[in-house]
C-alpha positions as YAML, in Angstrom:
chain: A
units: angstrom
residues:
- id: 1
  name: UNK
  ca: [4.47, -6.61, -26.63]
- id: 2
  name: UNK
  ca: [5.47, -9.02, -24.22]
- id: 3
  name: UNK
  ca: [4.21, -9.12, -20.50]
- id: 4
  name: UNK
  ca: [6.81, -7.77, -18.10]
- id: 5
  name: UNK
  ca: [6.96, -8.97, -14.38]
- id: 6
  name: UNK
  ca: [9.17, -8.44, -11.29]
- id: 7
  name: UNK
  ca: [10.10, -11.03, -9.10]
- id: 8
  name: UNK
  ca: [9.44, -10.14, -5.42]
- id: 9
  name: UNK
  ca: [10.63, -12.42, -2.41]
- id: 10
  name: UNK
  ca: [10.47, -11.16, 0.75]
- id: 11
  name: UNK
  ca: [10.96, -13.77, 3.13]
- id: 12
  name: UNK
  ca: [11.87, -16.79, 0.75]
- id: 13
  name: UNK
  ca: [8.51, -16.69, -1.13]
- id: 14
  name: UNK
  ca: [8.65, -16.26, -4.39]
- id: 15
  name: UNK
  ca: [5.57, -14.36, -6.29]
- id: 16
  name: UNK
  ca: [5.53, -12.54, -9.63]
- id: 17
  name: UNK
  ca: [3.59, -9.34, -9.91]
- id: 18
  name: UNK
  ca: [2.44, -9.13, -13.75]
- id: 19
  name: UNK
  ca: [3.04, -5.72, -15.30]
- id: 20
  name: UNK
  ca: [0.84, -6.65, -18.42]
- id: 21
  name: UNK
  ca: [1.06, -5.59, -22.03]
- id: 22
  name: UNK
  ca: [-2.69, -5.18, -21.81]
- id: 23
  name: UNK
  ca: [-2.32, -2.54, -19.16]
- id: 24
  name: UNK
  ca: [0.55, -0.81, -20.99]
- id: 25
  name: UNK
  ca: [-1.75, -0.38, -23.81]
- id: 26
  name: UNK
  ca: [-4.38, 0.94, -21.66]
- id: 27
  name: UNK
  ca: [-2.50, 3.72, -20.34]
- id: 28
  name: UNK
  ca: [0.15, 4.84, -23.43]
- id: 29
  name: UNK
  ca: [3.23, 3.37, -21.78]
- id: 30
  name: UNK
  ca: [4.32, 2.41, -18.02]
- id: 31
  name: UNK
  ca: [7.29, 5.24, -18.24]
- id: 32
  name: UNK
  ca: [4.20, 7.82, -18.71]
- id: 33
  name: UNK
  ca: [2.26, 6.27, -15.51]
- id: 34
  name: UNK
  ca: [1.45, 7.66, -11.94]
- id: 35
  name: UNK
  ca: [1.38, 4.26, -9.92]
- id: 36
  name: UNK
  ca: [0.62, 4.36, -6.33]
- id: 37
  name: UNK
  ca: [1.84, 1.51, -3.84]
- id: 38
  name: UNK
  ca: [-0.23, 1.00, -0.91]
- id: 39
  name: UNK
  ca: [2.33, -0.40, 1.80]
- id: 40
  name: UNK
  ca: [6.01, 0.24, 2.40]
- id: 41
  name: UNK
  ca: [6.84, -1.90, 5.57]
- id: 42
  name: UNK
  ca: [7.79, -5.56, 5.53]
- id: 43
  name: UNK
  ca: [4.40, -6.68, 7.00]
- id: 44
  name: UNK
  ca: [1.24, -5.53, 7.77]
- id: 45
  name: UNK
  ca: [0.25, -3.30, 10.53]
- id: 46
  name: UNK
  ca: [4.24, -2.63, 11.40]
- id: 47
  name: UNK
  ca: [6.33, 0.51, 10.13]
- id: 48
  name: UNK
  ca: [9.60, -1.58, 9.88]
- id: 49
  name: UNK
  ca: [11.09, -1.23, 6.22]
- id: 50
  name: UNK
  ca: [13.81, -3.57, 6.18]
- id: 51
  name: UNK
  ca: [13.57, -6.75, 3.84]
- id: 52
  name: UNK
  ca: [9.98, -5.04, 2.42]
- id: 53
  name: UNK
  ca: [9.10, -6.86, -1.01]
- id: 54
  name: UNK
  ca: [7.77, -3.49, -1.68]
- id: 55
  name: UNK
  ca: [11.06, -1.99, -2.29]
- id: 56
  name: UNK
  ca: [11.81, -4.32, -5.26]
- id: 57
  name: UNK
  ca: [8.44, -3.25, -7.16]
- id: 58
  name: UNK
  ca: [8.95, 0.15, -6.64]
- id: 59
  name: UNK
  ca: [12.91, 0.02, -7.81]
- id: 60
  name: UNK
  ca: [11.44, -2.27, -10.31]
- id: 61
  name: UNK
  ca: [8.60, 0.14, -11.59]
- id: 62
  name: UNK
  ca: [10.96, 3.09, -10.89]
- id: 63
  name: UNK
  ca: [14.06, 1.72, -13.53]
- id: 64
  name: UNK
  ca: [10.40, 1.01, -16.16]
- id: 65
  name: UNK
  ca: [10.00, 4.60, -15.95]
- id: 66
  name: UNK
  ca: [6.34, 4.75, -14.31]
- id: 67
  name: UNK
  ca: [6.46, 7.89, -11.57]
- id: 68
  name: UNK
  ca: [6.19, 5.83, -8.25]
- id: 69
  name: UNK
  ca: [4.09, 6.93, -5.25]
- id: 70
  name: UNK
  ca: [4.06, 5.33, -1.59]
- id: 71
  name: UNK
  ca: [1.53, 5.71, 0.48]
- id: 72
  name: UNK
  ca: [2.18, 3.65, 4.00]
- id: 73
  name: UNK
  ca: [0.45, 4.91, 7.52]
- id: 74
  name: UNK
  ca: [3.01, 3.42, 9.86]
- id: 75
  name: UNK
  ca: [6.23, 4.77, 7.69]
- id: 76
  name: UNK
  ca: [7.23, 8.59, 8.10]
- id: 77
  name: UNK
  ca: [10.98, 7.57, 6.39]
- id: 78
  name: UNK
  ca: [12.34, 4.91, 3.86]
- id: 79
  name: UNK
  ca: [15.52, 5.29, 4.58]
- id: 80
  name: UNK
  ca: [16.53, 2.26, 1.97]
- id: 81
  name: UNK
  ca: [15.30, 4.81, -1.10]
- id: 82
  name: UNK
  ca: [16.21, 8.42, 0.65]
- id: 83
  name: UNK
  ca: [19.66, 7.30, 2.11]
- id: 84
  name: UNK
  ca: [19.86, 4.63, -0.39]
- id: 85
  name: UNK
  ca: [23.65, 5.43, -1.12]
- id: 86
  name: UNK
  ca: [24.19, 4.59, 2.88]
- id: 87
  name: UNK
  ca: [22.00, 2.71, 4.16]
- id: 88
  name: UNK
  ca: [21.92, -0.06, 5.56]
- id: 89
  name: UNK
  ca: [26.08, 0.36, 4.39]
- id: 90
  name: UNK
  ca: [27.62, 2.51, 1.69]
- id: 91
  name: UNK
  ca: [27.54, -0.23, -1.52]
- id: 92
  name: UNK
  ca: [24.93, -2.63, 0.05]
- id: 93
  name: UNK
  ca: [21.71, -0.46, -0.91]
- id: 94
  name: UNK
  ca: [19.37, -2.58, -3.68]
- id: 95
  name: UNK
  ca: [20.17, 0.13, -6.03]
- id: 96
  name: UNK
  ca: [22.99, -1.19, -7.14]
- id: 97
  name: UNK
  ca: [21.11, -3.87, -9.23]
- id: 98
  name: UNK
  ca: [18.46, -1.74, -10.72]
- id: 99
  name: UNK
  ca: [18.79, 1.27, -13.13]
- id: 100
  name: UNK
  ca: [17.71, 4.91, -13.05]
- id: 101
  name: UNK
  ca: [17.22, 4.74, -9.20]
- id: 102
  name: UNK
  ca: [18.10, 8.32, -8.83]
- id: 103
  name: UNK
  ca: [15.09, 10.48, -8.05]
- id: 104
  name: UNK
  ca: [14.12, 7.77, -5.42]
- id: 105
  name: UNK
  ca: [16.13, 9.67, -2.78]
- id: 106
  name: UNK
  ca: [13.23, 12.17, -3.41]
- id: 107
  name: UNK
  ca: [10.63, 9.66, -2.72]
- id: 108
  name: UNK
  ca: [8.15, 10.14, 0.75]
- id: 109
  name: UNK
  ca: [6.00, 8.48, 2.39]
- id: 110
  name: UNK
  ca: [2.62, 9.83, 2.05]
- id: 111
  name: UNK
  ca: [0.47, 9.87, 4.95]
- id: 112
  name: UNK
  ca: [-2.48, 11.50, 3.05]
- id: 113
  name: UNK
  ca: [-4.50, 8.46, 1.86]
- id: 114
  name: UNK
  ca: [-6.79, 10.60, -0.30]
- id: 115
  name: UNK
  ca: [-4.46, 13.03, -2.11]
- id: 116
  name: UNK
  ca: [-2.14, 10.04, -2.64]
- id: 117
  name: UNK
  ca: [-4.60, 8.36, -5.24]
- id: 118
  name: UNK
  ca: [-6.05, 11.55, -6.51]
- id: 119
  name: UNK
  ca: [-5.60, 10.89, -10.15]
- id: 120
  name: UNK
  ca: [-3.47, 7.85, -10.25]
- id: 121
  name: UNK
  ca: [-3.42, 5.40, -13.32]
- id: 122
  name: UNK
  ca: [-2.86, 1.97, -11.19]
- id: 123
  name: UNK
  ca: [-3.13, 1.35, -7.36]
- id: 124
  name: UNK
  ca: [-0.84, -1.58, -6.11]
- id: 125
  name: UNK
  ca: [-2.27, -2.94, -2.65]
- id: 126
  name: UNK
  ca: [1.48, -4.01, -1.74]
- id: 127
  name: UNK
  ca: [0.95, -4.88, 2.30]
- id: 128
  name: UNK
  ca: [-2.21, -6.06, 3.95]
- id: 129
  name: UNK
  ca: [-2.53, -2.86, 6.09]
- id: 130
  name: UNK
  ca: [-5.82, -3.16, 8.47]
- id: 131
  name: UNK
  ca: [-6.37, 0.44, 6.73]
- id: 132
  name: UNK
  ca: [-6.67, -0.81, 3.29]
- id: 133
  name: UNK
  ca: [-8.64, -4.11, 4.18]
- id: 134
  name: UNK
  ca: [-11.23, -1.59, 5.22]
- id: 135
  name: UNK
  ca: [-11.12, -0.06, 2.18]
- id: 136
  name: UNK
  ca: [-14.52, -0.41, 0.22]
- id: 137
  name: UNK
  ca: [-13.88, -0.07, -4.16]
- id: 138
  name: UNK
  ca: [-16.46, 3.21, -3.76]
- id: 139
  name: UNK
  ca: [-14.22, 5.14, -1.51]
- id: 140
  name: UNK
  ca: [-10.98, 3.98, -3.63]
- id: 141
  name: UNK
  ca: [-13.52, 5.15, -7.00]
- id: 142
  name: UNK
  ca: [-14.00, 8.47, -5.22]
- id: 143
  name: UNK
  ca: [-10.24, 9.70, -4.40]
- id: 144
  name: UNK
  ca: [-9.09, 8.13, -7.68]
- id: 145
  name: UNK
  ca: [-11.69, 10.10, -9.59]
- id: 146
  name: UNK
  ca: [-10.47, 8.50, -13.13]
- id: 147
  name: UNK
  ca: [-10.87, 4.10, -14.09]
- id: 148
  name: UNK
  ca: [-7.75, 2.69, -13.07]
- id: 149
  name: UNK
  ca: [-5.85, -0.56, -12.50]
- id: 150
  name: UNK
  ca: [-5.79, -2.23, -9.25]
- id: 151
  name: UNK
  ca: [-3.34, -4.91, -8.66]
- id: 152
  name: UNK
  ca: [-4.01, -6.83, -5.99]
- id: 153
  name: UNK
  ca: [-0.57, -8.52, -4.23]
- id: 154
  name: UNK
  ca: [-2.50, -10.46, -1.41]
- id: 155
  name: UNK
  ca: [-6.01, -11.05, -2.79]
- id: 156
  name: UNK
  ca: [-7.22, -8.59, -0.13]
- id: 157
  name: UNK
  ca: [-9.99, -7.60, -2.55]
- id: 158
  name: UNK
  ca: [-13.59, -9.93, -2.36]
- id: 159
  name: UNK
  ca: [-15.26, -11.11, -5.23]
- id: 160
  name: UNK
  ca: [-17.65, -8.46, -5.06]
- id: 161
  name: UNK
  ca: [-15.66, -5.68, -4.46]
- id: 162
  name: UNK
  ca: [-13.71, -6.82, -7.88]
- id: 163
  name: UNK
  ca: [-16.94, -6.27, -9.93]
- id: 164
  name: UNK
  ca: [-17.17, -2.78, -8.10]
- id: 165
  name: UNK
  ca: [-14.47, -1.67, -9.70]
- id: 166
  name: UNK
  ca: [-15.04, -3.93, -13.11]
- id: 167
  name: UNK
  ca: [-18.76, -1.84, -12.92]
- id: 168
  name: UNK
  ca: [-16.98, 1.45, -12.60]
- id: 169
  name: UNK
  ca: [-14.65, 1.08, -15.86]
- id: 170
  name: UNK
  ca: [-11.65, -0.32, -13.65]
- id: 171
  name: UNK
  ca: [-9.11, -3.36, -14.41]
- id: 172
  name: UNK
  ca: [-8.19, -5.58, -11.62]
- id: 173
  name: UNK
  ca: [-5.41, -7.87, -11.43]
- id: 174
  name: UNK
  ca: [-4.57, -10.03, -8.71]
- id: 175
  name: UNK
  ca: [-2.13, -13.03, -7.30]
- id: 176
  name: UNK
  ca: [-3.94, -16.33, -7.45]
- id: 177
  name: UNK
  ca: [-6.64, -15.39, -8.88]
- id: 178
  name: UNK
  ca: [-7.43, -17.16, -12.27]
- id: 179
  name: UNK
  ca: [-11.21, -16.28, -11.94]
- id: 180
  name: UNK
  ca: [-10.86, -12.28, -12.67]
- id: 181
  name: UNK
  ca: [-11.68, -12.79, -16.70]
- id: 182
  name: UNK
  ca: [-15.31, -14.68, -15.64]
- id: 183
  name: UNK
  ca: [-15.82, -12.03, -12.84]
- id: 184
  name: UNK
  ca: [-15.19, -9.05, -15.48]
- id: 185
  name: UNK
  ca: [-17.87, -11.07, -18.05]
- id: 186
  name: UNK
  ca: [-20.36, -11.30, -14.96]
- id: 187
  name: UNK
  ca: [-20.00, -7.40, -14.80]
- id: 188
  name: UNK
  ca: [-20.45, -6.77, -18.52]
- id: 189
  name: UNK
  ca: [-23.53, -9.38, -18.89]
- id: 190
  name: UNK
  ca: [-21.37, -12.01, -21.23]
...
């Protein structure tokens, strides 16, 4: 199966975020996935939606068929997803250039952190949110409460908290980072 990606640029910077064929053979198929994205503003520490690179992976994820979760503690309302046929102007909505985009004018905001990523098959750390910097991989480990896949957008995550979650059955993926596969065969003792 070939890898699929989606094309994200916010402000003019262009970055791929990989959906892999490895991690659709991990967990069945993508369309069968709970995938939680951590961040729905346009930067971090701000609750302003508009131009957010997030919107495009979860339209993007959304028309793969994975059920998409946001999680975001400085959003309440996404009005580009639950007014999406308005806003910011009837026909000018990003939904016009993705399929199956539907149910997202069901999709909220969660500002429940721990119920959020209760049981979630891959965590996407979208915006560098002071609140997920702090983040250590145990607490993450903990709410999850089943191995997941992280993918990292920012390379928030250290070194070592990438063989925390290696250690605890975990994949991690991450931008820039071409050193994961030697961190994962630290973990296992290769």
């Amino acid at each position: 199966m070939a890898d699929q990606t989606i094309s994200v640029s916010p402000s003019g910077e262009e970055f791929t975020l990989p959906i892999e064929a490895d991690y659709q053979a991990e967990n069945d198929r993508l369309a069968a996935s709970r995938i939680l994205v951590l961040g729905a503003s346009y930067r971090e520490d701000v609750g302003d939606t508009r131009y957010s690179g997030s919107e495009l992976i979860v339209r993007k994820l959304t028309e793969m068929g994975a059920e998409v979760q946001v999680h975001d503690p400085y959003v309440k309302h996404w009005w580009e997803l639950e007014k999406q046929e308005t806003f910011p102007a009837p026909g000018h909505s990003w939904s016009r250039f993705f399929r199956n985009q539907e149910s997202l004018t069901d999709i909220r905001v969660s500002q429940d952190l721990e119920s959020s990523l209760k049981g979630v098959d891959a965590v996407i750390l979208a915006v560098r949110h002071d609140a997920y910097q702090e983040l250590e991989p145990e607490q993450i480990i903990a709410m999850v409460g089943n191995p997941a896949v992280i993918i990292d957008c920012f390379a928030m995550l250290t070194d070592t908290q990438i063989k925390t979650f290696f250690a605890a059955g975990y994949e991690v993926k991450g931008l820039g980072r071409g050193h994961m596969k030697r961190l994962k065969e630290e973990v296992a003792g290769k």
